[in-house]
N, C-alpha and C positions, 0 to 999 in steps of 0.2 A: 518173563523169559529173558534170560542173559542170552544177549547177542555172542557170536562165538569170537568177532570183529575185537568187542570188549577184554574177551579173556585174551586173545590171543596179543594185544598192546601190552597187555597186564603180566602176563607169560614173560615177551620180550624184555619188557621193560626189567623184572625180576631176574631173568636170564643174567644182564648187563650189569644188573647191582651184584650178582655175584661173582662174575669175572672182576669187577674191580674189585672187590673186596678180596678173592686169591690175589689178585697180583698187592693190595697195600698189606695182608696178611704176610706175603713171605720176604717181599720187602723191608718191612717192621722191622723184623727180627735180625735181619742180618747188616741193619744200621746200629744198633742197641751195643752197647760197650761190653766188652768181653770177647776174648778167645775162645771161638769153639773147641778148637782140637785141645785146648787145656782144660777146657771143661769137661772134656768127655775122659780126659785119664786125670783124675786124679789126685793122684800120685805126684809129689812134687818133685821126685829123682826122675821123671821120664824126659830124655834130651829131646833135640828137635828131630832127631827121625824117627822116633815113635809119633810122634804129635803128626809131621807130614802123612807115615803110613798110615793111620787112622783119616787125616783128612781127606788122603784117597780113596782109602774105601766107603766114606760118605758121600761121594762126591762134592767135598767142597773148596779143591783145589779146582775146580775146572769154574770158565766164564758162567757171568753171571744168568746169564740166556740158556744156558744147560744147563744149569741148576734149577732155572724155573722149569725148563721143558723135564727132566725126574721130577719136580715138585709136583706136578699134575699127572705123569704119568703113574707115580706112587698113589696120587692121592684116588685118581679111578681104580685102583686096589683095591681101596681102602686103608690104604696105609697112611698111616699118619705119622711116623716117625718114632725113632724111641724115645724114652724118659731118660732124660743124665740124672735124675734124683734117685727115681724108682728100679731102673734099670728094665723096664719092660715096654711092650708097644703103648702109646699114647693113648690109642682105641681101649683097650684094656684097663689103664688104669680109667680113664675118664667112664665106661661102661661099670666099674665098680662104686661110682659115687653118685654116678645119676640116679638111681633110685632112690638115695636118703632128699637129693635135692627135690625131685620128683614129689615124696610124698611129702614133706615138709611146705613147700610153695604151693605145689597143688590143690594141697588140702586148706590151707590158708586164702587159696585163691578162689576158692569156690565157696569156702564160707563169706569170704567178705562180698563177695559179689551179691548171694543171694541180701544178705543182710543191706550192704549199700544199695542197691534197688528199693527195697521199702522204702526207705528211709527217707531215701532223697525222692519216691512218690509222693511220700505222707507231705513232706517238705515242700515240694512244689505244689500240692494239691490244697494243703493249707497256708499256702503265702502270706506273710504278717502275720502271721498269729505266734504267741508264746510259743507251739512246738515247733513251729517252723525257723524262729529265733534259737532255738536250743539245739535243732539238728544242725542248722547251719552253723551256729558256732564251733559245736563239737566238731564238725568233719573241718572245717579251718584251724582248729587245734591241734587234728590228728593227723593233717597234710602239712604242718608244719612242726612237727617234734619230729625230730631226725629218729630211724632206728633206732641205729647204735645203742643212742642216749633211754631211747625207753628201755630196751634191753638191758642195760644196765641197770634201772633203775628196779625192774621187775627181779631181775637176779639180786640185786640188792635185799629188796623188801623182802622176796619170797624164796628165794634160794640161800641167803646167809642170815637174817634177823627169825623167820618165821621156819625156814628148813624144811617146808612144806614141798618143795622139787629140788630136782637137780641141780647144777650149778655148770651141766655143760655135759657133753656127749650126745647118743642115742640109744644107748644103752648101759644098765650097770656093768663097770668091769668084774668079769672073776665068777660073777652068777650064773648058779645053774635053774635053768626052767624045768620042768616036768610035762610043759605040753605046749604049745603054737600061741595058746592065751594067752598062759604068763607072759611070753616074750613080746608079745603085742600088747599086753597091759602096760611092760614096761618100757616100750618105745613110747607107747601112747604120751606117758609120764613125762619122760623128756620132752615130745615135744611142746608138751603144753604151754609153756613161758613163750619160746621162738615163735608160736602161730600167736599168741596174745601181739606181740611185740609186731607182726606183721600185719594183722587185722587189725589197728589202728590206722595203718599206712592207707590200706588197700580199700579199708569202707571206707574213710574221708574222701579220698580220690572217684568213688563209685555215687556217694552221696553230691558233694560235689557236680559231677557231672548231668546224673540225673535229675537232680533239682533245677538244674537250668534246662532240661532240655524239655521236662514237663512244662515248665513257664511257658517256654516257646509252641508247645503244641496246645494249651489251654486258650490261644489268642487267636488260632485258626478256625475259619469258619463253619467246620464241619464240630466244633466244641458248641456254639453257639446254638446249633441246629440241631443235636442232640439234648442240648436243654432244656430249647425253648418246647422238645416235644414230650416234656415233663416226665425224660426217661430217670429213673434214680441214682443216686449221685455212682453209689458205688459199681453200676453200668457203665456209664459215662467214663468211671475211672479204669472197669477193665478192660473192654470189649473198644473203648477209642483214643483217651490219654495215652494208657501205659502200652499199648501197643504201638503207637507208633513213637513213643518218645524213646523206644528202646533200641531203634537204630545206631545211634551213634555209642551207645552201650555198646551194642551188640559189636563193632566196630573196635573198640576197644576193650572188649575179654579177645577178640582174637591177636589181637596186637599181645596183649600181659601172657597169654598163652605160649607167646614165642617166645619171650622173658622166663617160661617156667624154670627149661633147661642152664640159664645162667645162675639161677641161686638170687641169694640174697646176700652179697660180699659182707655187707656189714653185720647183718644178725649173724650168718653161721659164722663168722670168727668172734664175734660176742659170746655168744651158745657152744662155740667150739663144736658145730655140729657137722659132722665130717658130709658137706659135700660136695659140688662143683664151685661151688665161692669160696670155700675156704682153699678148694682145692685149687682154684688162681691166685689166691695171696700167697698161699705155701708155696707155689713152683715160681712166683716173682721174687720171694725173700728167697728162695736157696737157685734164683737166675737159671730155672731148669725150662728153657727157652722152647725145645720142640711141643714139650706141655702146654705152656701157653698157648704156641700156635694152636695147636689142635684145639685145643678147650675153646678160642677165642673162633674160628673156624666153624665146630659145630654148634657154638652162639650164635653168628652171624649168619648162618641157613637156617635155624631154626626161627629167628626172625623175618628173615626174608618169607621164608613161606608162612608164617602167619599173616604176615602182611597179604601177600598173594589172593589168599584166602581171607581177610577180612575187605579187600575192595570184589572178592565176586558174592561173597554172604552181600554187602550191602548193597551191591548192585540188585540181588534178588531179592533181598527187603523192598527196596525201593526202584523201579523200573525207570525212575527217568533216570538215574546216574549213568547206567548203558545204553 
């Protein structure tokens, strides 16, 4: 049983990471080089009273301390400001791209996970032996090749030499479907290089972690005392290993969880796959700053609460942490 003592630290303490983070979020942006009020016209013939009237009706002729106190008052709206790119609310644009991000990372995230569990069981359950030399290396190979660079490489081999997939999007431009399948055969299509490209990242990191954390629970006494009572290995492995060595797993799918909503910066501008990552390098190269914030904003809550939530999951895995 989670003590309520436990959550409610845990609460506070999340509370506190988010308040700094509004105040170094709207901070950021209005250190960052560039003219607002010329950002938002333009039009390189508008003189300085257009630029002033505009920065009044943004409020960003007034001190700095009134501009945070609208910056919160907006942001309990929900308002997040407009786009200078797109010309539309920030909520808006950023709720149109989180679903490619969503099921792109998602779906990648839950494949690698189940997969880097085996793996790194089998791995720590057969320590020193040939396949445990083979998964460990592979996952230090595959936590060490950058994205990007796979992504290229797979676009390479199998999008320009063999023409077997796409070479970028989520879908064909200009095509027409006939029914909900087609269009999801051919999102499927696209995504299939970018999750390749990410399930190398995400089982190495899963493998990895689970291989060490089996070691560690194979040396405790309660391994020993199920052996010696000649129960069978693959017992042994499900019912007392793999359960408790899935803690600090479980710890971190809730952490990578919070990460869904940022994307993957490097593969979706690799893949060109329109969605919250690409959609932060496109509003940094065309400097469209309340985007950022906002994108950067609903990142930084969406990790905090997963965090939140992975120290009360393990505090309920485990009862002495509360």
């Amino acid at each position: 049983m989670v003590s309520k003592k436990y959550i409610a630290s845990k609460a506070l303490t999340s509370f506190t990471t988010l308040f700094i983070v509004l105040v170094v979020n709207f901070l950021l942006f209005r250190v960052m080089p560039g003219d607002p009020g010329r950002m938002l016209i333009r039009d390189p013939r508008a003189g300085p009273d257009a630029i002033k009237r505009l920065e009044k009706q943004f409020g960003l002729d007034k001190p700095m301390h009134d501009q945070f106190y609208l910056y919160l008052r907006e942001l309990s709206r929900g308002n997040l400001g407009l786009s200078f790119a797109y010309n539309k609310p920030v909520s808006k644009v950023i709720l149109y791209r989180l679903p490619n991000t969503i099921l792109l990372i998602g779906f990648s995230f839950i494949i690698s996970t189940l997969i880097g569990i085996l793996m790194g069981s089998i791995a720590g359950w057969k320590r020193g032996s040939k396949t445990d030399s083979a998964i460990f290396g592979f996952s230090l190979v595959a936590t060490w090749l950058p994205s990007f660079w796979v992504g290229t490489m797979l676009l390479l081999v199998f999008g320009f030499w063999f023409r077997a997939f796409p070479i970028g999007g989520i879908i064909t431009p200009a095509k027409v479907f006939n029914n909900i399948f087609e269009r999801w055969r051919d999102i499927l299509w696209h995504m299939t290089l970018p999750t390749l490209a990410l399930l190398l990242w995400y089982v190495g990191e899963y493998v990895l972690l689970m291989r060490s954390s089996m070691l560690d629970v194979l040396t405790e006494d309660y391994m020993v005392t199920a052996k010696a009572k000649g129960l069978r290995e693959f017992i042994i492995l499900k019912d007392h290993a793999l359960r408790n060595a899935l803690l600090p797993v479980a710890t971190l799918t809730m952490i990578n969880l919070g990460y869904v909503v940022a994307g993957a910066i490097q593969c979706e501008i690799v893949f060109a796959w329109p969605g919250v990552g690409k959609l932060i390098y496109d509003s940094l190269m065309m400097r469209d700053y309340p985007l950022l914030q906002g994108a950067f904003l609903v990142i930084s809550i969406s990790v905090i609460i997963a965090n939140f939530l992975a120290d009360v999951l393990y505090s309920y895995l485990d009862p002495r942490v509360g």
